[in-house]
C-alpha positions as CSV (number, residue, x, y, z in Angstrom):
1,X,20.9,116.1,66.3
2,X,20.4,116.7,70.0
3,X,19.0,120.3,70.9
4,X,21.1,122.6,72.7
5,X,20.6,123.3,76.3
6,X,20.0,126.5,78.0
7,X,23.0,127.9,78.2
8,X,23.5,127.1,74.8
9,X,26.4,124.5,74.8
10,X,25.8,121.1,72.7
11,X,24.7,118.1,74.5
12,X,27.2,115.7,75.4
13,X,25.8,113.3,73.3
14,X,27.2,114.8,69.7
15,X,30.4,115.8,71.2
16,X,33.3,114.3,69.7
17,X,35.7,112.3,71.9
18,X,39.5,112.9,72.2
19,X,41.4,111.0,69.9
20,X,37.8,110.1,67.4
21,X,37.4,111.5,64.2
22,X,34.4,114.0,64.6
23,X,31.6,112.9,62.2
24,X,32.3,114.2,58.0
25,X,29.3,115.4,56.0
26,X,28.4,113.0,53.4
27,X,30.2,113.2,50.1
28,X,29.0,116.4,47.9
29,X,27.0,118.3,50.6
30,X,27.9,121.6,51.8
31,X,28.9,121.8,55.3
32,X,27.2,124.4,57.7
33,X,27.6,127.5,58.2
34,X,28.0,127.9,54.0
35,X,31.5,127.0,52.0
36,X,32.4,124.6,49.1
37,X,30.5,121.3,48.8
38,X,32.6,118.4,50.2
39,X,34.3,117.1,47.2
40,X,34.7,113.1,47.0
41,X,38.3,111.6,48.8
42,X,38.7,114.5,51.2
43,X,41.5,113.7,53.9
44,X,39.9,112.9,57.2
45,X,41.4,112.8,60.2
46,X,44.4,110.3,60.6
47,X,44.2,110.1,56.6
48,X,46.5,111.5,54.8
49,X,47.3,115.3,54.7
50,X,46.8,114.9,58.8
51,X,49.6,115.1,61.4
52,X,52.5,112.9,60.5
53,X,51.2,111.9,57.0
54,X,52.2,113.2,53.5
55,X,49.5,114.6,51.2
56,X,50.5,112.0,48.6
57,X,52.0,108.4,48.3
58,X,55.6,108.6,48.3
59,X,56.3,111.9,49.4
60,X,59.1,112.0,51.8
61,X,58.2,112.7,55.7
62,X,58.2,116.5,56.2
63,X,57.5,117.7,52.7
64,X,54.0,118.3,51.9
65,X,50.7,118.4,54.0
66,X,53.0,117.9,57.2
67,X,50.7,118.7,60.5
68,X,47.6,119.0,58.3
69,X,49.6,122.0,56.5
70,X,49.7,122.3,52.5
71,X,53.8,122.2,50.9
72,X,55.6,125.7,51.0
73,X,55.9,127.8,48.3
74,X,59.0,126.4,46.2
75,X,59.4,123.4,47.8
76,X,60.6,120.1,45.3
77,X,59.5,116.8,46.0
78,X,62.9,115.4,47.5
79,X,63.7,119.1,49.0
80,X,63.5,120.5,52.4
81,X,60.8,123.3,52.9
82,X,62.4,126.6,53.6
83,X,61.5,127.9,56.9
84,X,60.5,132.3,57.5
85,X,64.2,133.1,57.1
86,X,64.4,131.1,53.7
87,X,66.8,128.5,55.2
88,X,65.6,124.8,55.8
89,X,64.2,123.1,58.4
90,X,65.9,121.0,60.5
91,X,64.8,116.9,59.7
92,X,63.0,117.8,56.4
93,X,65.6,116.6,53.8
94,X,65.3,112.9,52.6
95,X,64.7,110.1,55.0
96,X,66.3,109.1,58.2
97,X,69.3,107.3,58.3
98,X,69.7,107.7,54.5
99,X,73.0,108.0,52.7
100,X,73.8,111.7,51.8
101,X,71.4,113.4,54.0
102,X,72.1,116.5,56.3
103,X,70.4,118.2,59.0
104,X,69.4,115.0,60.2
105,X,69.1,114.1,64.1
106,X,70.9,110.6,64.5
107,X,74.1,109.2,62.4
108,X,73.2,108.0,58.5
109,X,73.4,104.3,58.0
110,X,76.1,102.1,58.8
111,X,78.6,102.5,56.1
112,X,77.7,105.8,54.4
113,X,79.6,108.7,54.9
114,X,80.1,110.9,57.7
115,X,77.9,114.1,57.0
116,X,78.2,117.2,59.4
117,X,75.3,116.9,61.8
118,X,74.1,118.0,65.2
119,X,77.1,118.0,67.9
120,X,80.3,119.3,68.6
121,X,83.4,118.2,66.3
122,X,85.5,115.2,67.0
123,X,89.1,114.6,66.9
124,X,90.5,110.5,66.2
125,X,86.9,109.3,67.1
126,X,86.7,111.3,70.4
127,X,84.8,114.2,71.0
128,X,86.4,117.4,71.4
129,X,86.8,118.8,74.2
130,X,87.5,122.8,75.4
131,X,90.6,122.9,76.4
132,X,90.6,123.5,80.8
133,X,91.2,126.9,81.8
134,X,94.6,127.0,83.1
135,X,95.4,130.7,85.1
136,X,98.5,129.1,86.8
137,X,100.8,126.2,86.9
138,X,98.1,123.5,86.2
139,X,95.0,123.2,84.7
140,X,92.0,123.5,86.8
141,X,90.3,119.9,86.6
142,X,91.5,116.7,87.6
143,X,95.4,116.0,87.3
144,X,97.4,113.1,85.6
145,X,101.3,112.5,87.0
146,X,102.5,114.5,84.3
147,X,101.2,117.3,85.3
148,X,101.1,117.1,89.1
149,X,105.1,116.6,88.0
150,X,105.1,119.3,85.8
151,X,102.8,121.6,88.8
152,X,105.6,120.6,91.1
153,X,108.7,122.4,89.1
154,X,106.4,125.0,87.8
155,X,105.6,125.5,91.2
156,X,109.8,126.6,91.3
157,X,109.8,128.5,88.2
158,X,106.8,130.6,89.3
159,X,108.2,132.0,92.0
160,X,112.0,131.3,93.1
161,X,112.0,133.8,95.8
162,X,109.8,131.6,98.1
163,X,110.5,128.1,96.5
164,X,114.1,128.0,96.8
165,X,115.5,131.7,98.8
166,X,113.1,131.2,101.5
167,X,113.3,127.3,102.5
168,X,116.9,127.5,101.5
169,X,117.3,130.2,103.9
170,X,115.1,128.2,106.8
171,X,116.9,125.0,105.9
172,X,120.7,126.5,106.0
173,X,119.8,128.3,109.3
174,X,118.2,125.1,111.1
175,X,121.7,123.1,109.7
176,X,124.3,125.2,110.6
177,X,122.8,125.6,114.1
178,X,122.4,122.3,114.5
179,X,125.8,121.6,113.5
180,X,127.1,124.1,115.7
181,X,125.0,122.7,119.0
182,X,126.6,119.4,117.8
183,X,130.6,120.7,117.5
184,X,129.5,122.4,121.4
185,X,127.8,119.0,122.6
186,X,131.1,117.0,121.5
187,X,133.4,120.0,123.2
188,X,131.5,119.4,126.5
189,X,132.4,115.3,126.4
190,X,135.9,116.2,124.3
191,X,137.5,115.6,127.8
192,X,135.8,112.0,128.7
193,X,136.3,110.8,124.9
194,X,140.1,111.8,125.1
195,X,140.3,110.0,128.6
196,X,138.7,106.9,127.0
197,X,141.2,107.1,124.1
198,X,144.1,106.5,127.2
199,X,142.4,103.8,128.6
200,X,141.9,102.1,125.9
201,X,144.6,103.0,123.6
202,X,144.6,103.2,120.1
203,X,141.6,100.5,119.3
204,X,138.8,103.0,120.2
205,X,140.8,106.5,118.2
206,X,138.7,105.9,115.1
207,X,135.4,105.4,117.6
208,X,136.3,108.6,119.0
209,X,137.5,110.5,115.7
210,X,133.7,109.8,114.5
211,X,131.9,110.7,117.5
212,X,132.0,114.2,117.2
213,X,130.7,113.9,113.6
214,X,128.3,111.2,115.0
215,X,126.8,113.8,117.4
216,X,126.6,116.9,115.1
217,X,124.3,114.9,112.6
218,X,122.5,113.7,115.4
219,X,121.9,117.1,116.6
220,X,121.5,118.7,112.9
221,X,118.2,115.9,112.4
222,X,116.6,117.1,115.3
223,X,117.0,120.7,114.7
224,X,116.2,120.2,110.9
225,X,113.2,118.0,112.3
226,X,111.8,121.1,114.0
227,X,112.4,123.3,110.6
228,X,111.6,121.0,107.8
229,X,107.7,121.2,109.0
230,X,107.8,125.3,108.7
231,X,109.3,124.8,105.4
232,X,106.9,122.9,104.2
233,X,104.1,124.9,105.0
234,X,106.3,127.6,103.4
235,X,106.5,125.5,100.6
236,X,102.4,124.5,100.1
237,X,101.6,128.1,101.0
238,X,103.7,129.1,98.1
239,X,102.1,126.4,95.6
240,X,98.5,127.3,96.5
241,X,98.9,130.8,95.0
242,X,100.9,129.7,92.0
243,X,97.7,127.2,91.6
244,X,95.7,130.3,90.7
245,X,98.3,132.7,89.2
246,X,99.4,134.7,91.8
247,X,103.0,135.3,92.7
248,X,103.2,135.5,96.3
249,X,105.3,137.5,98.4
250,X,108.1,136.4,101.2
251,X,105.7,138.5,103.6
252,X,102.7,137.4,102.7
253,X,103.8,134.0,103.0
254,X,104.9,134.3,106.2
255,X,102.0,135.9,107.5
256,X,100.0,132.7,106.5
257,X,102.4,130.3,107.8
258,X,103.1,132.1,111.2
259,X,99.5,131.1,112.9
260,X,100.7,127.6,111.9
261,X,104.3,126.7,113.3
262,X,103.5,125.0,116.2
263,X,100.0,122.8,114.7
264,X,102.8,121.6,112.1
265,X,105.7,121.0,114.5
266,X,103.0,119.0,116.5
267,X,102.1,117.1,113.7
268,X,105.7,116.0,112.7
269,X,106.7,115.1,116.1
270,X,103.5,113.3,116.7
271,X,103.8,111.6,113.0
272,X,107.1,110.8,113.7
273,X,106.6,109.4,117.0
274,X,104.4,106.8,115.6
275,X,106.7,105.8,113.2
276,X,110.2,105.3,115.7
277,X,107.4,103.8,118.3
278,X,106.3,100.8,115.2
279,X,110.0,100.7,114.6
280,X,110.9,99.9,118.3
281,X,108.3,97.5,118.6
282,X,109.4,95.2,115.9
283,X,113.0,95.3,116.8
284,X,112.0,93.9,120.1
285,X,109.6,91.6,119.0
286,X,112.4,90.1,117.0
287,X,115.0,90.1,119.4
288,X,112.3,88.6,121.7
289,X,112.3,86.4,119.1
290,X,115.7,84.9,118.8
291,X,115.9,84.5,122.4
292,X,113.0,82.1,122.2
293,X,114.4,80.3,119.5
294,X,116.3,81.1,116.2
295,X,113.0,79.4,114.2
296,X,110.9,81.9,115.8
297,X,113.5,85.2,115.8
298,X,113.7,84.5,111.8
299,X,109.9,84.2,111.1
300,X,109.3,87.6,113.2
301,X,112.0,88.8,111.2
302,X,110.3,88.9,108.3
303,X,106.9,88.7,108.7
304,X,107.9,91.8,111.2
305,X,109.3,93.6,108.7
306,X,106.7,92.9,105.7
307,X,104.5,94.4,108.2
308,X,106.1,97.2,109.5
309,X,106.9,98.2,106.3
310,X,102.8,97.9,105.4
311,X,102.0,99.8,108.6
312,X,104.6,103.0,108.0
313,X,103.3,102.9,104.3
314,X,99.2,102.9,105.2
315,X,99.9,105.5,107.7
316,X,102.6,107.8,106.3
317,X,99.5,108.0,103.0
318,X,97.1,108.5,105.5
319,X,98.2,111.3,106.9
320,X,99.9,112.8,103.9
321,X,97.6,115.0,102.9
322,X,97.0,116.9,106.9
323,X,99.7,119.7,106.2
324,X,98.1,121.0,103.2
325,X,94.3,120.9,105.0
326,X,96.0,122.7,108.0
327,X,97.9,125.5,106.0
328,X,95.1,126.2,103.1
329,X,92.1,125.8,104.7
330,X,93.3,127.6,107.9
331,X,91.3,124.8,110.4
332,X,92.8,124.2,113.6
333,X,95.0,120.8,114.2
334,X,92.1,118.4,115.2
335,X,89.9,119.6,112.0
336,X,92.5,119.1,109.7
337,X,93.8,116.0,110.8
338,X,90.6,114.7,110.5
339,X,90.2,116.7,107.0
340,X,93.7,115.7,105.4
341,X,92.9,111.6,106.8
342,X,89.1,111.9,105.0
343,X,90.6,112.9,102.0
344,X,92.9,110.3,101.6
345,X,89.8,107.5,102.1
346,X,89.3,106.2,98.7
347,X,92.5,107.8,97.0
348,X,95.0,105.1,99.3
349,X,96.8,103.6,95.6
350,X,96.9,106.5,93.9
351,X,98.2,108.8,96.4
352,X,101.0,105.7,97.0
353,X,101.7,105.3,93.7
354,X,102.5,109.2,93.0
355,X,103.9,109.9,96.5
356,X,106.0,106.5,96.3
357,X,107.7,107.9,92.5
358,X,108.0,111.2,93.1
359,X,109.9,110.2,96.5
360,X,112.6,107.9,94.2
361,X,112.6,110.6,91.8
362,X,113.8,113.2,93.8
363,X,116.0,110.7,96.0
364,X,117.8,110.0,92.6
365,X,118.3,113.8,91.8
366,X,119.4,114.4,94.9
367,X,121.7,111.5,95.6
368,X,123.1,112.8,91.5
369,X,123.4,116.6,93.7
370,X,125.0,115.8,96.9
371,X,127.7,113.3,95.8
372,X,130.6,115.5,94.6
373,X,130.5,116.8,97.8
374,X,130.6,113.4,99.6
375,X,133.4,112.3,97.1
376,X,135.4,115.7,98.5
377,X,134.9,114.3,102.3
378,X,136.0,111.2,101.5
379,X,139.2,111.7,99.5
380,X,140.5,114.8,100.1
381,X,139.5,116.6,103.1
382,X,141.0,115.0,106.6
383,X,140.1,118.4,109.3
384,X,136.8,117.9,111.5
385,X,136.4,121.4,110.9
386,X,136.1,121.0,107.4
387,X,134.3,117.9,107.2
388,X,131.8,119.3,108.9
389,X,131.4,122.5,107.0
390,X,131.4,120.0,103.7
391,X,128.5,118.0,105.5
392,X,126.4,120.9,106.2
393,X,126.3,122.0,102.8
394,X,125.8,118.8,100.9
395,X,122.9,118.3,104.0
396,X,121.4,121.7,102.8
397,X,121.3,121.3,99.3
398,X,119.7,118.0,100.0
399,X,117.2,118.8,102.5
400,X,115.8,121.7,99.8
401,X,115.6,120.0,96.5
402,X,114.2,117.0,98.7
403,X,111.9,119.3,100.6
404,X,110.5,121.8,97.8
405,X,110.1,118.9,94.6
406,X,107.7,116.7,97.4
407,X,105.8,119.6,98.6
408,X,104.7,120.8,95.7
409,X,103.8,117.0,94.7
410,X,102.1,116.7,98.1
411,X,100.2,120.7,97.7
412,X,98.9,119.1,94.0
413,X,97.8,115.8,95.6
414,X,95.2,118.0,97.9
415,X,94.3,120.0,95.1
416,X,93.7,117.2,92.6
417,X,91.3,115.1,95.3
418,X,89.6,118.4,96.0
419,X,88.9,119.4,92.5
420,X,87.9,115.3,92.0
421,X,85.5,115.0,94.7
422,X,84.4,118.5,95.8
423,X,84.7,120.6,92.8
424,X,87.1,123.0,93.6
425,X,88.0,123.8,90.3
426,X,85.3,126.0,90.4
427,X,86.4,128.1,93.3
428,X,90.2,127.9,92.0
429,X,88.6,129.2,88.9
430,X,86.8,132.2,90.8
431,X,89.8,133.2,92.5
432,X,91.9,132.9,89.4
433,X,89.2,135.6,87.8
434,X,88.9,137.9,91.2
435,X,93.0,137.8,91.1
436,X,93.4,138.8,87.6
437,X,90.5,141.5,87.4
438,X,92.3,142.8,90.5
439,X,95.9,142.4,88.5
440,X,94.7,144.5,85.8
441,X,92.5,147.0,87.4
């Protein structure tokens, strides 16, 4: 033994290294400092008794001697050690992986039975999950077709008053003037028609009968053209509040929609635009075409049309998504264009595939609405006056269960990409709580 130095510490020399066992009196001498002689066999370290090692062969991993620490009080060979509040410990009982042992962390051995263990409880082999909180019409979290369906008509049945009074009001005003402009327009050319049907006798009476009809619908589309777009922010204004709950009111829908009228009359003429414009383009490719040679006019033909029909459906899914970015997020027309076209990046199929059904969908429901009144035209009523006034309606009743079922699929679309990619759930969620606290207060 080295003498200490002056300040009393040991020399380096004797002190024990980490991880080496610090030198053991021989067998039978007393240690200093006083105490019982060391008897012979004593555990030393990383013998047994030490951390990780049982006291005695074949004592189970946990039991006795465990981190240098003599058995508990009570404790069986085979048992877990009770802990301070007399329960046991967590890993103590029997071997890992062992048949018939609980408590354990990991699954027992392939083939034994399934013991209750750490983790939440499953349900046909998947872990169970919390039901998604669910303040409004869907669930807040990422949406399957069911229930972007399902959003869409609880979208109706949340509140009526804006769903279905509202646009039908906006729809059956836009119709009916746009019938009436088209009854004045073919008053204004009544005298040139009838002077044609003189001319030309009695071949061009059925060309003329149909003209006035001819220019009322044309009239009624472009007045319905300039409505259909207020409607539909109408229409996603409503949805965003059933989203979270909240019935809102014919006022305070209007009040959000007002700022933007023109941004989504600009939007639909512009949209629109670009689709007549692709339209035009192929038609005179084609008959550009057939003036070259037939060969030619019939391959534009249809390799025109496979890819108009690819253009319109890339850009109509494209741009989809704008009127919701423009109405709920309140941006102005360049932000959300750009917003509503960013979202849609990634999400092409699946916004296709959904749009694309729940466009047959309601096409079918409506076609199933609209016909009696068609059948009525047709067969029994012969008076302009009367057609038109059957027209009008059937057109209304169209345009609003075409209009309401698609916006609410398109308001649920946004949603579901938001809550998918930016987490929006959450916010939803906050609103949902701030709404209700407010509800109740």
């Amino acid at each position: 033994m080295t003498t200490p130095d002056d300040a009393g510490t040991p020399a380096p020399d004797d002190t024990p290294r980490y991880g080496q066992r610090a030198p053991q009196p021989p067998e039978g001498t007393v240690p200093p400092g006083g105490g019982a002689p060391v008897p012979p066999g004593a555990p030393q370290y990383g013998q047994p008794g030490q951390y990780g090692q049982p006291t005695q062969p074949g004592t189970p991993y946990g039991q006795q001697g465990q981190y240098g620490q003599p058995a508990q009080p009570g404790a069986q060979p085979g048992q877990p050690a009770p802990n301070a509040w007399g329960q046991p410990q967590y890993g103590q009982q029997g071997q890992y992986g062992q048949q018939g042992q609980q408590g354990q962390y990991g699954a027992p051995q392939y083939g034994a039975p399934v013991q209750p263990g750490y983790g939440p409880p499953a349900f046909a082999g998947m872990p169970y999950a919390p039901p998604a909180n669910k303040p409004g019409i869907i669930p807040l979290r990422p949406l399957t077709l069911g229930e972007i369906f399902d959003g869409a008509f609880g979208a109706i049945r949340s509140n009526p008053k804006v769903m279905l009074g509202m646009s039908a009001t906006v729809i059956a005003i836009a119709t009916i003037l746009g019938m009436a402009l088209g009854a004045l327009v073919s008053g204004i050319f009544a005298p040139q028609l009838a002077q044609l049907e003189t001319e030309l006798g009695s071949d061009v009476q059925v060309l003329t009968d149909m003209l006035p009809l001819l220019g009322a619908s044309l009239v009624t589309g472009v007045v319905l053209a300039l409505a259909l777009p207020i409607v539909n922010g109408i229409l996603i204004t409503s949805v965003g509040q059933s989203v979270i709950g909240r019935k809102a009111t014919v006022g305070e829908v209007w009040a959000q929609v007002r700022s933007k009228v023109w941004p989504l009359i600009g939007f639909s003429f512009l949209s629109n635009l670009v689709v007549y414009v692709a339209t035009f383009l192929y038609v005179l490719l084609t008959i550009l075409g057939f003036t070259v040679g037939v060969g030619l006019g019939i391959v534009l033909l249809l390799v025109g049309l496979a890819g108009l029909v690819a253009f319109l459906a890339w850009f109509i899914v494209r741009t989809l998504l704008i009127p919701p970015a423009l109405v709920l997020e309140g941006q102005g027309f360049r932000s959300a264009v750009v917003r509503g076209w960013t979202l849609t990046r990634g999400a092409y199929w699946r916004t296709l595939g959904i749009s694309l059904l729940a466009y047959i969908a309601v096409s079918v429901i409506a076609s199933i609405v609209v016909y009696p009144f068609s059948a009525i035209t047709t067969f029994l009523v012969t008076d302009t006056f009367g057609v038109l006034a059957l027209t009008a309606v059937a057109q209304i009743i169209s345009s609003v269960v075409t209009s309401v079922f698609l916006a609410g699929v398109v308001s649920l679309l946004y949603i579901d990409v938001r809550m998918r990619r930016e987490g929006l759930d959450v916010e939803l969620t906050a609103a949902a709580n701030e709404h209700a606290e407010h509800g109740t207060a």
